[in-house]
N, C-alpha and C positions, 0 to 999 in steps of 0.2 A: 839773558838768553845764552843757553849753550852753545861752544861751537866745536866741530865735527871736522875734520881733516882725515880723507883718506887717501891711502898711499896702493900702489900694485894695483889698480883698476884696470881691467882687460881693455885693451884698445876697442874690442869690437861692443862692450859693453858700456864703456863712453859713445861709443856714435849711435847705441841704441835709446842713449838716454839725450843726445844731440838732436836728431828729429822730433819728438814731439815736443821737447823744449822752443826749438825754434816755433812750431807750429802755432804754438800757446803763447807764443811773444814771452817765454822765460826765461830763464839763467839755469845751468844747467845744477845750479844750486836749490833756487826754488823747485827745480823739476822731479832734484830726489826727495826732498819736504811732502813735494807732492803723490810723492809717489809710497813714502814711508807713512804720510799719514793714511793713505787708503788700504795699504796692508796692513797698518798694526791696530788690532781692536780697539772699540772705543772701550772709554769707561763702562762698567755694569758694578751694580751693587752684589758685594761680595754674596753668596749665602753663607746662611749658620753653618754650616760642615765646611765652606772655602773649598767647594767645587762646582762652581757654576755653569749652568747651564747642563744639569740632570735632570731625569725626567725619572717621576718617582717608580718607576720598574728598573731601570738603571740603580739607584741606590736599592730596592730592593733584595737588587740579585748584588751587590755589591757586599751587603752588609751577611747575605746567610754566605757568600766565601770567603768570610772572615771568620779565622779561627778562634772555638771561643776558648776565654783565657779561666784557666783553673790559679786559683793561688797557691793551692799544694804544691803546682809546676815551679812555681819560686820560691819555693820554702816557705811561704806566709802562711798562718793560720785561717781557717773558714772563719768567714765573718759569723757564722752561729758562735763556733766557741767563743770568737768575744764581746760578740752581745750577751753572750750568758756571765762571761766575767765581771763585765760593764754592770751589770743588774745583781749579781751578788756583792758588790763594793757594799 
């Protein structure tokens, strides 16, 4: 198990994490566990594109404000010209 040492902790924010510690018969160790595990998401399965939790009008309008990419913008040939090269070999 990892361990976590923090330093500059606001006095007023140790005694806010001092009451419910006490309350809950805690440490004020287990109190920020407690408290980090209810802030930080749980696990979810990633989706295909790895952004979760969209909603398919959300990716809709996402994808027509993406610019669409020409290859002549980077020098690259249309892929017609070389499928037609590819087929005259």
């Amino acid at each position: 198990m990892a361990t976590l040492h923090l330093q500059n902790v606001p006095d007023d924010l140790y005694e806010k994490l001092q009451q419910p510690a006490a309350s809950h018969n805690r440490s004020i160790d287990a109190q920020v566990i407690t408290l980090l595990i209810s802030a930080l998401p749980t696990e979810t399965k990633p989706s295909q594109n790895n952004t979760p939790n969209q909603s398919v009008k959300e990716i809709l309008a996402e994808s027509r404000r993406r610019r669409r990419v020409n290859p002549a913008d980077f020098g690259l040939a249309d892929s017609t010209t070389l499928n037609r090269e590819d087929r005259d070999r």
